[in-house]
ROLOLO-169264 format. One record per residue (C-alpha): residue number from 1; residue in one letter; x, y, z. Coordinates in nm, 4 decimals, always signed. Last residue first. Example, Ala and Ser with C-alpha at 12.3 -4.5 7.8 and 13.67 -1.06 7.14 Angstrom:
! residues 2
+-----+------+----------+----------+----------+
! seq ! type !        u !        v !        w !
+-----+------+----------+----------+----------+
!   2 !    S !  +1.3670 !  -0.1060 !  +0.7140 !
!   1 !    A !  +1.2300 !  -0.4500 !  +0.7800 !
+-----+------+----------+----------+----------+
! end
This chain:
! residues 272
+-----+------+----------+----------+----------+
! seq ! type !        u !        v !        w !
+-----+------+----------+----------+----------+
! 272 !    X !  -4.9870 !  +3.2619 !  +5.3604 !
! 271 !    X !  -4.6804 !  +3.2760 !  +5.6414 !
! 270 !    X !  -4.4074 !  +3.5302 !  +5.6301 !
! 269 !    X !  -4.0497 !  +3.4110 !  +5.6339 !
! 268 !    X !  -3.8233 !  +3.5491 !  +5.9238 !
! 267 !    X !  -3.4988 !  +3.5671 !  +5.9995 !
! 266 !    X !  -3.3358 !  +3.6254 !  +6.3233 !
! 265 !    X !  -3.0778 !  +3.8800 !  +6.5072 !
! 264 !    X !  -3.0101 !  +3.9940 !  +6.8782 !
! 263 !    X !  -2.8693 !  +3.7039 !  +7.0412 !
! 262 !    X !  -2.7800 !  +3.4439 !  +6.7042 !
! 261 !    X !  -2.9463 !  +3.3641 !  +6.4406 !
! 260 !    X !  -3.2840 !  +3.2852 !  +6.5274 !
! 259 !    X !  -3.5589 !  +3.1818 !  +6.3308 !
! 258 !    X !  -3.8710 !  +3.3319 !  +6.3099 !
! 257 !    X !  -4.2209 !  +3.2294 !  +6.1245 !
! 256 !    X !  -4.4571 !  +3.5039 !  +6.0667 !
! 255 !    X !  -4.7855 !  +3.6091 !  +6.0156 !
! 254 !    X !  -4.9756 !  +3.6558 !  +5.7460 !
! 253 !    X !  -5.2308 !  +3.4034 !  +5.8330 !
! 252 !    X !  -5.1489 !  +3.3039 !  +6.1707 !
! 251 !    X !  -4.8371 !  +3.0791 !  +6.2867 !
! 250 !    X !  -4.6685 !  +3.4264 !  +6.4696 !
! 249 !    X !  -4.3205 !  +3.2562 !  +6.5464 !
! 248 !    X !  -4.1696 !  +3.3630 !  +6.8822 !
! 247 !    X !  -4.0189 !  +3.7094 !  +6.9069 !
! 246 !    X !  -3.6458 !  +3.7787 !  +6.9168 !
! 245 !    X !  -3.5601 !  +4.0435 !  +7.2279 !
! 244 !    X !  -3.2846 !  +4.2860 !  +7.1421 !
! 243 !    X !  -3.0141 !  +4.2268 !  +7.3717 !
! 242 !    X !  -2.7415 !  +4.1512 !  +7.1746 !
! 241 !    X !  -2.8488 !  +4.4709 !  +6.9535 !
! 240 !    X !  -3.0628 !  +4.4670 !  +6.6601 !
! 239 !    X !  -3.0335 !  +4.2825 !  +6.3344 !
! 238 !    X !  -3.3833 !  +4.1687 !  +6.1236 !
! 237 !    X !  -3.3822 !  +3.9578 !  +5.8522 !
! 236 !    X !  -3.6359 !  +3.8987 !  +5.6152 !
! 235 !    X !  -3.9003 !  +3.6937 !  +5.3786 !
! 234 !    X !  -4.2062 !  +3.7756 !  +5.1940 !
! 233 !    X !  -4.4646 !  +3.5863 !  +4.9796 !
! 232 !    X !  -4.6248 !  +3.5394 !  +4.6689 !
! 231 !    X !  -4.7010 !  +3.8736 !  +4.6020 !
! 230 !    X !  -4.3414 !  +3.9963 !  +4.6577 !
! 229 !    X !  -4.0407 !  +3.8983 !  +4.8248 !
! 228 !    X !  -3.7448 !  +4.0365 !  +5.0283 !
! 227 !    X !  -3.7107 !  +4.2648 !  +5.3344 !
! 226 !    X !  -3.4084 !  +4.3879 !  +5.5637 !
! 225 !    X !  -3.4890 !  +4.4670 !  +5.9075 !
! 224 !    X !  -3.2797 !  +4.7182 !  +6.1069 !
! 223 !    X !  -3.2497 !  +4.7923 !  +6.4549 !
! 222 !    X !  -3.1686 !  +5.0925 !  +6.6929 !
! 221 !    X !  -3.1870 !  +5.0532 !  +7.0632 !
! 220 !    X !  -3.4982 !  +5.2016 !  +7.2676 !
! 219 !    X !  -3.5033 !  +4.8955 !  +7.5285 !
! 218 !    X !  -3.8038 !  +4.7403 !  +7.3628 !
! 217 !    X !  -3.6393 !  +4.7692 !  +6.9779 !
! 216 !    X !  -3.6384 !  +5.1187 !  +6.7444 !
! 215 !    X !  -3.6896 !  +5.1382 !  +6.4098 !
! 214 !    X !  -3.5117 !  +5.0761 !  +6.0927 !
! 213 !    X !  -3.6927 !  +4.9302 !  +5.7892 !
! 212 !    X !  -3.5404 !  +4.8558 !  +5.4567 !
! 211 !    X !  -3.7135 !  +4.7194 !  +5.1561 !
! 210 !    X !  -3.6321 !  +4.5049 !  +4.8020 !
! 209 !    X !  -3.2878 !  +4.3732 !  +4.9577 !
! 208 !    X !  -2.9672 !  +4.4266 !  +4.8284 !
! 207 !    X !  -2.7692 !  +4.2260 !  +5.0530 !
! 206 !    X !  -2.4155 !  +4.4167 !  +4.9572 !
! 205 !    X !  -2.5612 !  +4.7244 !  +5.0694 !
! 204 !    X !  -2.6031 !  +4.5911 !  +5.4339 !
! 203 !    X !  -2.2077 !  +4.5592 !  +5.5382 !
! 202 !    X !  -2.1248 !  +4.8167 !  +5.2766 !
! 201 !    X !  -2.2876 !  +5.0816 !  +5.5201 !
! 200 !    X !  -2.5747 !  +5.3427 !  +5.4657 !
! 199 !    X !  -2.5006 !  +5.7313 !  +5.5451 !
! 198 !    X !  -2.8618 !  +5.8255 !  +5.5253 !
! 197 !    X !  -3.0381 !  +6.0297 !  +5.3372 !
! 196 !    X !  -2.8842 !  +5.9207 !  +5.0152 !
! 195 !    X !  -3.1584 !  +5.6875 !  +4.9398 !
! 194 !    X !  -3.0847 !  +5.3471 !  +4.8919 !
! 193 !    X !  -3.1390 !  +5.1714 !  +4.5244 !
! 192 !    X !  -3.1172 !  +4.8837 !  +4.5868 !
! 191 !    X !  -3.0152 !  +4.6178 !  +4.2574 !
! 190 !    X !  -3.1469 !  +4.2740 !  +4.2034 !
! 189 !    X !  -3.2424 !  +4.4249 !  +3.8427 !
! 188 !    X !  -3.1151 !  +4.7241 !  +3.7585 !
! 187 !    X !  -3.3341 !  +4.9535 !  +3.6199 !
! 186 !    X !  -3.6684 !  +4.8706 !  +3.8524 !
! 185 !    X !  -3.4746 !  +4.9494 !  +4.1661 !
! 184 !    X !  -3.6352 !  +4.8463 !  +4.4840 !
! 183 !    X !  -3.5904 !  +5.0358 !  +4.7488 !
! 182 !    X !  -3.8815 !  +5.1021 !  +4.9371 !
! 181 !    X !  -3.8438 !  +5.2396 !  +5.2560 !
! 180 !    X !  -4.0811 !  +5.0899 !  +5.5664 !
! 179 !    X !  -4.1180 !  +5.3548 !  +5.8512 !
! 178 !    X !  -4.0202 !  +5.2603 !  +6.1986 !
! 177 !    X !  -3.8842 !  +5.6314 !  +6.2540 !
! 176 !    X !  -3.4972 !  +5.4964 !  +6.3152 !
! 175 !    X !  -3.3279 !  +5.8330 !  +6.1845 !
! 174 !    X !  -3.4722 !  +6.1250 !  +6.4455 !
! 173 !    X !  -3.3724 !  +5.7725 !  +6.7294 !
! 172 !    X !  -3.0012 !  +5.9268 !  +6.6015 !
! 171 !    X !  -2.8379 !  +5.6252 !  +6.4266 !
! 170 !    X !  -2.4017 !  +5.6045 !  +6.4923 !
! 169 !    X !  -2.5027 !  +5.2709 !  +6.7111 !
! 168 !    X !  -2.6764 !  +5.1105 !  +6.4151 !
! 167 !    X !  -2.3495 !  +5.1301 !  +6.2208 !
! 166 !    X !  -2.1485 !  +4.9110 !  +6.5009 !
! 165 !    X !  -2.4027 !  +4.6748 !  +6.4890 !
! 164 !    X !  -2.3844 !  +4.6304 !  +6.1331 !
! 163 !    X !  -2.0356 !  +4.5862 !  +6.1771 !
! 162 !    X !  -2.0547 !  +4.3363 !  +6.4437 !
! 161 !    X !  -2.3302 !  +4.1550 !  +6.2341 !
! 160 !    X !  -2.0680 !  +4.1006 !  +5.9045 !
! 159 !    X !  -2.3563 !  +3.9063 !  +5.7587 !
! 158 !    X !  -2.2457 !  +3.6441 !  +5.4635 !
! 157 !    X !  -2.2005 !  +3.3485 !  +5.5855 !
! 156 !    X !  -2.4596 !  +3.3644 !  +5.9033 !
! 155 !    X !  -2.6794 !  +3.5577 !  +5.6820 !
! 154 !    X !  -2.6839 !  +3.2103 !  +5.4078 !
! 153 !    X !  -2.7218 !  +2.9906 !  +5.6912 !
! 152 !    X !  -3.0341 !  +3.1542 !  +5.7986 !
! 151 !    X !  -3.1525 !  +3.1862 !  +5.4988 !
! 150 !    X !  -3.1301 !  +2.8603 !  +5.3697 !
! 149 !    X !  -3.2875 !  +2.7441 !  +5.7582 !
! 148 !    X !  -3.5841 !  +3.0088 !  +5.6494 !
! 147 !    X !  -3.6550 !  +2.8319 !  +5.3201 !
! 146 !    X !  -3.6575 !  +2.4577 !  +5.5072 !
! 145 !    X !  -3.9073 !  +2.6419 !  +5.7808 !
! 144 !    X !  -4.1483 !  +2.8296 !  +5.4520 !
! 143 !    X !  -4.1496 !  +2.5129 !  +5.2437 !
! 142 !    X !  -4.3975 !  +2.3390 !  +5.4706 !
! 141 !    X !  -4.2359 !  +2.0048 !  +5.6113 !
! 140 !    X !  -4.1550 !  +1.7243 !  +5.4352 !
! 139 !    X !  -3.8308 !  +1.7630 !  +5.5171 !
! 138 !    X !  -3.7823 !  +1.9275 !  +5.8408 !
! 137 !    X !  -3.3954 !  +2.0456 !  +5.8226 !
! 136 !    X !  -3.0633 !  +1.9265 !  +5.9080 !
! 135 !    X !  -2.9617 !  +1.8819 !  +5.5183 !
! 134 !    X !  -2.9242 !  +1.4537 !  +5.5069 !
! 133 !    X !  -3.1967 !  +1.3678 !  +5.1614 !
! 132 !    X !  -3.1248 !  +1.7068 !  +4.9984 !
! 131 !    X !  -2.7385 !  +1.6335 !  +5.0329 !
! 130 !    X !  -2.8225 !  +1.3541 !  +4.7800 !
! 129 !    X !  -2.9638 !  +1.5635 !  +4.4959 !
! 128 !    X !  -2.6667 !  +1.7889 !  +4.5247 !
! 127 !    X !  -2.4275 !  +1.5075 !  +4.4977 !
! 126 !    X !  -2.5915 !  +1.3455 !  +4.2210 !
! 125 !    X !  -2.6236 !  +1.7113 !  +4.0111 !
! 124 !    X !  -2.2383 !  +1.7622 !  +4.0835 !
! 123 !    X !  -2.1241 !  +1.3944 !  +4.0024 !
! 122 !    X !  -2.3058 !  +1.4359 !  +3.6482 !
! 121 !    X !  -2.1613 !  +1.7856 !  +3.6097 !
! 120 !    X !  -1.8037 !  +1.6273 !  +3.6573 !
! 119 !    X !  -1.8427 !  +1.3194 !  +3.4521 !
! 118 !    X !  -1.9190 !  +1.5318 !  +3.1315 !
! 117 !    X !  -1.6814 !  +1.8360 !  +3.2432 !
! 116 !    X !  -1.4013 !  +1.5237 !  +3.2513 !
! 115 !    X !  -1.4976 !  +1.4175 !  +2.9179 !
! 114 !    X !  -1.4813 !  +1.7438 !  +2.7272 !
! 113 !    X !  -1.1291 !  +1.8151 !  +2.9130 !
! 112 !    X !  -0.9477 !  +1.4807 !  +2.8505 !
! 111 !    X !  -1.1214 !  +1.5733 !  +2.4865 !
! 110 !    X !  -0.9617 !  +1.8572 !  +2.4285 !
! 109 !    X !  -0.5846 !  +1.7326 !  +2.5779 !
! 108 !    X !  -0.6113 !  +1.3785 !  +2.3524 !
! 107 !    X !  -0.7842 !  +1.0796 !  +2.4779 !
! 106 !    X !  -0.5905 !  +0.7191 !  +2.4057 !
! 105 !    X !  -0.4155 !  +0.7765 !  +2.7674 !
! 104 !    X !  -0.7539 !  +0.8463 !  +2.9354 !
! 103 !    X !  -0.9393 !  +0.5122 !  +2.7354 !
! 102 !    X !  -1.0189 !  +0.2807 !  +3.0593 !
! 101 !    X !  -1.0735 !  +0.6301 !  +3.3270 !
! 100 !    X !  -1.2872 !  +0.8449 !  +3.1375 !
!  99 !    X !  -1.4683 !  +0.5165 !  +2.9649 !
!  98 !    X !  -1.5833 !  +0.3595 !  +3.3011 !
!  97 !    X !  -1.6917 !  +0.7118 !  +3.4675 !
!  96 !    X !  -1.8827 !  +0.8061 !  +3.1376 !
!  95 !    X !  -2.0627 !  +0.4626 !  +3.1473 !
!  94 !    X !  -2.1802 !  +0.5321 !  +3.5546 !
!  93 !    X !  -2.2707 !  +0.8756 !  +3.4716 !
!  92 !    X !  -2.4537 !  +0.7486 !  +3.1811 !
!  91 !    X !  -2.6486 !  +0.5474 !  +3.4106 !
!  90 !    X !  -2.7774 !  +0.7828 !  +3.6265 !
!  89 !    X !  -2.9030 !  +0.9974 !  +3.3266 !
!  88 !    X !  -3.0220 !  +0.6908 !  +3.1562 !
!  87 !    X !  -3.2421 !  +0.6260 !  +3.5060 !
!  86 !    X !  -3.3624 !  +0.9915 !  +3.5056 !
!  85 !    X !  -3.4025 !  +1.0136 !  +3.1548 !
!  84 !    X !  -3.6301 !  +0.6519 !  +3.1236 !
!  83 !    X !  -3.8514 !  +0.7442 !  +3.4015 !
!  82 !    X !  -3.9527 !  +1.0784 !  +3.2096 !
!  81 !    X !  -4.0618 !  +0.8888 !  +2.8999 !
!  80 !    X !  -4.2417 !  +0.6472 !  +3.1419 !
!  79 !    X !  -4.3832 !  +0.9214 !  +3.3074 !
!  78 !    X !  -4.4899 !  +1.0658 !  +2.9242 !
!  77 !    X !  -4.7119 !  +0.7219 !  +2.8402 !
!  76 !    X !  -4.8727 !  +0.6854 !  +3.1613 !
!  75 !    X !  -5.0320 !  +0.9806 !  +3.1107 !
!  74 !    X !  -4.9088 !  +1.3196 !  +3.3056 !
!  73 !    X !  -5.0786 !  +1.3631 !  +3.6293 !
!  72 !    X !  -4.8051 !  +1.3597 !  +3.8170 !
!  71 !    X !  -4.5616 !  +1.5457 !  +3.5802 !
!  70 !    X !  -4.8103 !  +1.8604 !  +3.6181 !
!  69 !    X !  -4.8000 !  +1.7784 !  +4.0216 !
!  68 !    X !  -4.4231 !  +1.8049 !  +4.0323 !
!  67 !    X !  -4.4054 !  +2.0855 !  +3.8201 !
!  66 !    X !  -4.5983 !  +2.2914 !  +4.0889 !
!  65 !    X !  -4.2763 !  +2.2243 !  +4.2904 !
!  64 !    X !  -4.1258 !  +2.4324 !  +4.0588 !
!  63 !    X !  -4.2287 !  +2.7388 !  +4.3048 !
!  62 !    X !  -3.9535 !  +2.6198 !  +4.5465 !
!  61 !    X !  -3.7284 !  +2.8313 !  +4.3563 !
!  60 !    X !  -3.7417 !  +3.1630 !  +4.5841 !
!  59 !    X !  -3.4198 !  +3.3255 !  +4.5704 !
!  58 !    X !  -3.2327 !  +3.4323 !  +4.8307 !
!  57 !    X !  -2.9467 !  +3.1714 !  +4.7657 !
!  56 !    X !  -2.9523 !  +2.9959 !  +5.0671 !
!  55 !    X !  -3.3370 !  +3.0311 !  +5.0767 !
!  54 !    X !  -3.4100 !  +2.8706 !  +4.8033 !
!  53 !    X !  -3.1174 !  +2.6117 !  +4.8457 !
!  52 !    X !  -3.3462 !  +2.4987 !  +5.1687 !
!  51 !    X !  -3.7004 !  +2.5428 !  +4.9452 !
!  50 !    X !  -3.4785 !  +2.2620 !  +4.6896 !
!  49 !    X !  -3.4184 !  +2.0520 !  +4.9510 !
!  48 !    X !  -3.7730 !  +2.0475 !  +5.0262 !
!  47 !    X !  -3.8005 !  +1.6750 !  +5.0172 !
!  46 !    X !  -4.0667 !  +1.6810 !  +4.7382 !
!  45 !    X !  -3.8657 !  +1.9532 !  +4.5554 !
!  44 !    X !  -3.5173 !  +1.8086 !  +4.5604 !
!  43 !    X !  -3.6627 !  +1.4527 !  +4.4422 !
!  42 !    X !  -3.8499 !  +1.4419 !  +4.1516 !
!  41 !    X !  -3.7825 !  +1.8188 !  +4.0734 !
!  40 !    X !  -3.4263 !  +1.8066 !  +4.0605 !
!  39 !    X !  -3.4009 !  +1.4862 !  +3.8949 !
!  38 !    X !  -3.6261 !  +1.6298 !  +3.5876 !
!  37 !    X !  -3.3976 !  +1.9195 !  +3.5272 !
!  36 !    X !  -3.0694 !  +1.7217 !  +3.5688 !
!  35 !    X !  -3.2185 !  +1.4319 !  +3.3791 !
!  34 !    X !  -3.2959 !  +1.6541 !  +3.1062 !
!  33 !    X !  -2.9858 !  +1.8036 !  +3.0527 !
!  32 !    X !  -2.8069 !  +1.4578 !  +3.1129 !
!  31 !    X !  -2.9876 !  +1.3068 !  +2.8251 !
!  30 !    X !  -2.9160 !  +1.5321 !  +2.5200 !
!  29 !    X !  -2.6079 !  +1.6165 !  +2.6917 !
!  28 !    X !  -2.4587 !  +1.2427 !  +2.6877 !
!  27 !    X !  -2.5906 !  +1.1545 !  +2.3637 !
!  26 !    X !  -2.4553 !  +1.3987 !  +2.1871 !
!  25 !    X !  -2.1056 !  +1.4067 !  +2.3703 !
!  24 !    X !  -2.1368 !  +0.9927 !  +2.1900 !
!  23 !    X !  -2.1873 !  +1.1246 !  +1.8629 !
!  22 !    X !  -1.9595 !  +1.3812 !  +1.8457 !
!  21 !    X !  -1.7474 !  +1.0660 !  +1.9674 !
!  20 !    X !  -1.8124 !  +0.8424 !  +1.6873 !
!  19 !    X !  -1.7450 !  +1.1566 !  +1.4242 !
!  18 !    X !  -1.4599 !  +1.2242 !  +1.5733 !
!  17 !    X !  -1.3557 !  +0.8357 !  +1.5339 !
!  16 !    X !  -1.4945 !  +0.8489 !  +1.1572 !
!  15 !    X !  -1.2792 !  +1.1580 !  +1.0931 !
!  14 !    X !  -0.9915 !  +0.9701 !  +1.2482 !
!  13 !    X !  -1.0449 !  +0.6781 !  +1.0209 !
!  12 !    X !  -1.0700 !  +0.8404 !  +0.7080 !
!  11 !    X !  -0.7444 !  +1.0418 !  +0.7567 !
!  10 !    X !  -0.5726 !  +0.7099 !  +0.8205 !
!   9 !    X !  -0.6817 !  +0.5206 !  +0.4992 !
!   8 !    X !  -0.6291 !  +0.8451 !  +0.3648 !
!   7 !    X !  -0.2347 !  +0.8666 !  +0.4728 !
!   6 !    X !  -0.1829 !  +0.4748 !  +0.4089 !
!   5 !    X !  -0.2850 !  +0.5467 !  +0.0435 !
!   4 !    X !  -0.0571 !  +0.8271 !  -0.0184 !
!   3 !    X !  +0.2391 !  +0.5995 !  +0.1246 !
!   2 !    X !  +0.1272 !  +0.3408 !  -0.0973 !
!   1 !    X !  +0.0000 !  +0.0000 !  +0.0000 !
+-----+------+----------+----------+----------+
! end
């Protein structure tokens, strides 16, 4: 066989291997994408893992729970359909592992890379998925308490309370009127806009919540309480002094359900 001969001969059978593994990367996304989506909702909802990463990230995606009862009363037909992504999905985790690891020297740099993103997001979406089923939290339970743990967490993280504290104490009681500011800003999405009024600190403007409220606790103190939500429901934190006193929960309609996060601080997720 001639040299030219050998060289398509060996052409043609790296553009069929690229084209075997474009088809294989196919595959994979086409079924991972929808196993991630459907996984999340067949289990993180239910649980209310997903109301717990709600509230860690301050953002409300329990709603997809509603999903849950759309893929319920699907036909029999379409939850089979759905059955068979979530097990493939599993699966080609498993079959991705197996081939990372048995053909790594044959792989070259780009697809090392495109093979270990594969495995990687599958790992990602199980792990999440199974920290649902052991978060220290009432599953089960109405999405507002797993919501208000996520929060919770997420202020202890991210709250720099001393120097909020430290703020409050610079207030005049002329500042802490009890009166609810809006600041919302319809420009910038997940944005404040805080008036100029008042000399407001980095420790709360990196929050941006939709309203501030500063007022004045039972021993005359200064406190703030930072708002989020809308229609469908609202959800807070309010920071006073060590020896502001935290409320119990308030279980009536519109009332609310408090968590504390240390002396002087709590969240709080209103009840519908």
């Amino acid at each position: 066989m001639s040299k030219n001969e050998n060289k398509h001969t060996g052409q043609s059978q790296e553009r069929k291997a690229r084209l075997d593994w474009s088809k294989w990367d196919a595959i994979f996304f086409v079924i991972i994408a929808p196993f991630v989506i459907i996984a999340t909702l067949l289990i993180l909802a239910p649980t209310r893992g997903l109301a717990y990463l709600s509230g860690r990230f301050n953002y409300p995606l329990d709603f997809l729970i509603l999903c849950i009862l759309i893929i319920w009363m699907m036909d029999t037909v379409t939850q089979i359909v759905i059955i068979f992504f979530v097990t493939a999905g599993f699966s080609l985790a498993i079959i991705g592992i197996v081939r990372l690891f048995s053909n790594w020297r044959r792989y070259t740099r780009k697809k090392r890379f495109i093979r270990t993103a594969q495995i990687a997001i599958s790992i990602l979406v199980i792990t999440i998925l199974s920290l649902a089923l052991f978060i220290p939290i009432e599953l089960y339970s109405p999405s507002y308490k797993p919501f208000t743990y996520g929060c919770r967490d997420r202020i202890r993280s991210k709250a720099d309370i001393e120097a909020i504290r430290a703020w409050l104490r610079t207030l005049s009681k002329e500042d802490c009127t009890g009166k609810t500011i809006d600041i919302r800003s319809y420009s910038f999405l997940y944005k404040s806009k805080w008036p100029d009024s008042i000399n407001w600190p980095k420790s709360l403007t990196v929050f941006n919540p939709g309203y501030v409220n500063l007022d004045l606790d039972e021993n005359g103190h200064p406190k703030i309480r930072l708002t989020w939500g809308a229609a469908l429901g609202h959800w807070g934190v309010e920071i006073g002094m060590e020896d502001m006193e935290i409320p119990p929960s308030d279980f009536s309609r519109h009332g609310e359900y408090r968590l504390p996060v240390e002396p002087g601080v709590y969240v709080w997720h209103e009840i519908q």
